[in-house]
C-alpha positions as CSV (number, residue, x, y, z in Angstrom):
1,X,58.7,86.0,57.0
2,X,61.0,85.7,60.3
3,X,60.5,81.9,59.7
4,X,61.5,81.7,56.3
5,X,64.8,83.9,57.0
6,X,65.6,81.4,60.1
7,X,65.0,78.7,57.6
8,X,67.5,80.0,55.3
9,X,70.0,80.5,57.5
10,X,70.0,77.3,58.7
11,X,70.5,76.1,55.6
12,X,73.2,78.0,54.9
13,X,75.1,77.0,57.9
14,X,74.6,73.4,57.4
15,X,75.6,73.5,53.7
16,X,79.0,75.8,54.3
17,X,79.9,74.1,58.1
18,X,83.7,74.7,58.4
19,X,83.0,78.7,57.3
20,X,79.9,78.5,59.5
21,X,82.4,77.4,62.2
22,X,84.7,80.1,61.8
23,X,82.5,82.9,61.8
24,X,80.4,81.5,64.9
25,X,83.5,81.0,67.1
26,X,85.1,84.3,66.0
27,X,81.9,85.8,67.1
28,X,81.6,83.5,70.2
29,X,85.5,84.7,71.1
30,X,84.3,88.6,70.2
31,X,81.4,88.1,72.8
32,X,82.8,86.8,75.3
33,X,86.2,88.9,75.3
34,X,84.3,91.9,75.4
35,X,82.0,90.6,78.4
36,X,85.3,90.3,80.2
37,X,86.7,93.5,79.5
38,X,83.2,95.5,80.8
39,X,83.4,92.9,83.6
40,X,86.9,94.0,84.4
41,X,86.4,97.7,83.9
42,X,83.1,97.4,86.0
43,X,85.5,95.6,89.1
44,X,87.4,98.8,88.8
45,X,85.6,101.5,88.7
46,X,84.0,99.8,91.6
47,X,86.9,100.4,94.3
48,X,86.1,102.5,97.2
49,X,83.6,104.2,95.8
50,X,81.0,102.8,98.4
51,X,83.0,105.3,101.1
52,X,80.9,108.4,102.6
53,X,81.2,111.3,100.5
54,X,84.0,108.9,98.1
55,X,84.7,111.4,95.3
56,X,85.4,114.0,97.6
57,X,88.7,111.7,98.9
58,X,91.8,112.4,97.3
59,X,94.8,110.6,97.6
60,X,98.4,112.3,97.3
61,X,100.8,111.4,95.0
62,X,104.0,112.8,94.0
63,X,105.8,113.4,90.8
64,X,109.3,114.7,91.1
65,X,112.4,114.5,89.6
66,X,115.5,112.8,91.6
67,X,119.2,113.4,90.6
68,X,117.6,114.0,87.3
69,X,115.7,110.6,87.5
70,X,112.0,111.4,87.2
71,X,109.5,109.0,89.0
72,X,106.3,109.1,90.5
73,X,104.8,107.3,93.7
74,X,101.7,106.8,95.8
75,X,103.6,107.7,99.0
76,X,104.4,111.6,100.3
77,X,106.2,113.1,103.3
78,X,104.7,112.9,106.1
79,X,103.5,116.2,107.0
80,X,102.1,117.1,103.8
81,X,98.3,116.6,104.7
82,X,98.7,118.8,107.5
83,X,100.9,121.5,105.5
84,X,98.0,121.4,102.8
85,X,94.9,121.4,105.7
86,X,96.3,124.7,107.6
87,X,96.9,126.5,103.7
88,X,93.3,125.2,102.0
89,X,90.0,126.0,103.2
90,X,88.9,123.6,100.4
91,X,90.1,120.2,102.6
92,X,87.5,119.5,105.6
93,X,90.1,117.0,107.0
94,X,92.9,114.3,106.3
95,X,94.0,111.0,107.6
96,X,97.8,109.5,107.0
97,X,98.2,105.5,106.5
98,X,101.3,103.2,106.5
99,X,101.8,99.9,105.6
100,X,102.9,98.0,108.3
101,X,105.1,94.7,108.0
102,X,105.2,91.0,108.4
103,X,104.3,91.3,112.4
104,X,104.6,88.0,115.0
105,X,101.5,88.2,117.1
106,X,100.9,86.3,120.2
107,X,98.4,85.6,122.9
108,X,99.3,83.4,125.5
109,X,100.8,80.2,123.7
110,X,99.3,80.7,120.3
111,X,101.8,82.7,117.7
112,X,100.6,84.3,114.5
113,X,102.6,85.6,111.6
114,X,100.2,88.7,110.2
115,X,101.3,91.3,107.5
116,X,97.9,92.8,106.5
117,X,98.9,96.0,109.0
118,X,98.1,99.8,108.4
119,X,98.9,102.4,110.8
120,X,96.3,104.4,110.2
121,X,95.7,108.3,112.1
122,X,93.4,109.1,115.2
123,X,91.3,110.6,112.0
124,X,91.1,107.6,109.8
125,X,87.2,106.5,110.7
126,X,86.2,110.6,109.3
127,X,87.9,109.9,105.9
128,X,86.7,106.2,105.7
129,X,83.2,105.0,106.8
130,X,84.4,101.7,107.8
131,X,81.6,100.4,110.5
132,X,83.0,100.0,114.2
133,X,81.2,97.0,115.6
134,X,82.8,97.6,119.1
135,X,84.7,100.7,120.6
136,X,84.4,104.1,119.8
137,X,85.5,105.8,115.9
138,X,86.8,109.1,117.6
139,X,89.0,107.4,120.4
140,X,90.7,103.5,119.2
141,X,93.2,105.0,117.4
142,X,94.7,108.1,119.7
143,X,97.1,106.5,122.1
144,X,100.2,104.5,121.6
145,X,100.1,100.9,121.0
146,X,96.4,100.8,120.1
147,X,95.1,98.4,117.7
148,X,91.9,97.6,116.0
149,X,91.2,93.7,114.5
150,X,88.2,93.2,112.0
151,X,86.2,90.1,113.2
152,X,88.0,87.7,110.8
153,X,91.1,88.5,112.8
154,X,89.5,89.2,116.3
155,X,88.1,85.6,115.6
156,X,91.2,84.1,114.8
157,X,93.4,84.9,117.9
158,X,90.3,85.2,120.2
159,X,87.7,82.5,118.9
160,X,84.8,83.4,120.7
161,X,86.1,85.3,123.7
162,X,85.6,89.2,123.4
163,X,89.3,90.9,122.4
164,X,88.4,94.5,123.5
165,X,90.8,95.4,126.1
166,X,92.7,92.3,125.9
167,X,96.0,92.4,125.0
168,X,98.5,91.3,122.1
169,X,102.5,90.3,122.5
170,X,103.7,92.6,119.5
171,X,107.1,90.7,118.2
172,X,108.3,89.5,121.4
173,X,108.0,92.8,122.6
174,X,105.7,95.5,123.6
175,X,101.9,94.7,124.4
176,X,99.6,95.9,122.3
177,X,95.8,96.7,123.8
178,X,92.5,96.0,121.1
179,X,90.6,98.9,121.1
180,X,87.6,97.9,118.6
181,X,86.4,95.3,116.6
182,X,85.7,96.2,112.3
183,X,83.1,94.7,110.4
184,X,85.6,92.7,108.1
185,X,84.6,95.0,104.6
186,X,82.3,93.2,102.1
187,X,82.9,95.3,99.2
188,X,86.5,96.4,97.1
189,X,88.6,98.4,98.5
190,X,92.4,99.5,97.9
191,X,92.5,99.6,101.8
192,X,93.6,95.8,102.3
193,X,93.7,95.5,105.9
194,X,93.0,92.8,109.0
195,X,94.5,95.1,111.5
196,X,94.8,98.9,111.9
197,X,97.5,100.1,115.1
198,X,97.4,103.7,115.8
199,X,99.8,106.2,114.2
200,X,100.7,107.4,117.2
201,X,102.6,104.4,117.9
202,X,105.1,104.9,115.1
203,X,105.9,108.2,117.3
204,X,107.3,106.1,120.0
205,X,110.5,104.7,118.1
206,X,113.3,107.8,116.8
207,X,113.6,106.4,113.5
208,X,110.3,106.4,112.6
209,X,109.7,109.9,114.4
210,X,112.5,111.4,112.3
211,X,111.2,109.9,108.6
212,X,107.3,111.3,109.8
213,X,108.5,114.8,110.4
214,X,110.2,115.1,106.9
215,X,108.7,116.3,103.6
216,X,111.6,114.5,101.4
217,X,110.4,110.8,103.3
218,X,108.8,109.8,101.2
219,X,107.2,107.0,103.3
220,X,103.4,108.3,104.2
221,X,100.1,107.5,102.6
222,X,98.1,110.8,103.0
223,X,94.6,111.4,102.2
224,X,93.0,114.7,101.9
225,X,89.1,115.1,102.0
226,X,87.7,118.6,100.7
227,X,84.2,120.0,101.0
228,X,81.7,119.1,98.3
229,X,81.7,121.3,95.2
230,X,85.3,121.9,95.7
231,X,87.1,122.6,91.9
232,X,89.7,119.7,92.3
């Protein structure tokens, strides 16, 4: 029987070819349209969520109104983690992030424009279980002018040598000591970094001191992470 309806089908198509062709392509184009939408969906839905405890992090936002201009944006004030840790019981903890700039890097003679920087908290490895392959997750981000490199960087400036400890020329400026080495991330994240410097660096300069300390900067990535079971 399944023969027979093959057989007819066949027949069909070779007797009526350009409406055969119509209908197969439209249904070829259908196909393969819809593969790349689940495909893309899938790659989306995919991001970050290979983090410890990942739909228990929450990202701030604000939505405000601005000399009656209403807008919305990914960044906060700065102290608006902390404001919302010591009022909720819900959040176990937070981290704060900024995106650093394009940032001339030497070591000895050899000169490197970089701009994937974060500044990222002392906190940032108990939000986001990025894997520490040397120095410790608790300490390489407290003190000033402390930087981590994942091993794509670290191998770039250092080749084979071993970076922790060593130090990096920070725009002609002020040295900068590697703390740690990152496993460079093998799966998608919105976290697009090659090096991480310690927030407490941003502390040292006025200007940046000043914009930190203010709610209305609105300048700050903040992350909140609340216990599980907590009613978002």
């Amino acid at each position: 029987m399944f023969k027979n309806y093959l057989i007819i089908a066949f027949r069909n198509l070779t007797r009526q070819k350009t409406y055969s062709i119509i209908n197969l392509s439209g249904l070829a184009i259908g196909f393969a349209c819809s593969l790349l939408i689940l495909i893309h969906v899938y790659t989306e839905l995919s991001y970050d969520d290979h983090f410890k405890d990942a739909e228990d992090i929450h990202r701030l936002a604000v939505k405000a109104s601005l000399s009656g201009n209403e807008f919305e944006a990914a960044v906060t004030g700065g102290p608006l983690a902390h404001i919302l840790k010591s009022e909720l019981p819900e959040i176990s903890g937070y981290t704060r992030l900024r995106e650093g700039t394009m940032t001339l890097l030497s070591v000895g003679e050899k000169y490197f424009y970089e701009e994937n920087i974060l500044y990222a908290d002392s906190s940032f490895f108990e939000i986001f279980s990025f894997d520490l392959l040397q120095g410790e997750s608790s300490a390489a981000l407290i003190h000033p002018y402390s930087i981590l490199l994942t091993e794509r960087m670290a191998k770039k400036i250092f080749g084979t040598l071993d970076p922790v400890g060593k130090k990096i020329k920070w725009n002609n400026d002020q040295y900068y000591t590697v703390t740690g080495i990152i496993e460079d991330p093998d799966q998608k994240t919105h976290l697009d970094f090659d090096i991480l410097v310690s927030f407490s660096t941003l502390y040292q300069n006025e200007r940046f001191r000043d914009l930190l300390q203010s709610l209305f900067a609105y300048t700050t990535l903040n992350y909140i992470k609340v216990y599980p079971g907590t009613d978002k």
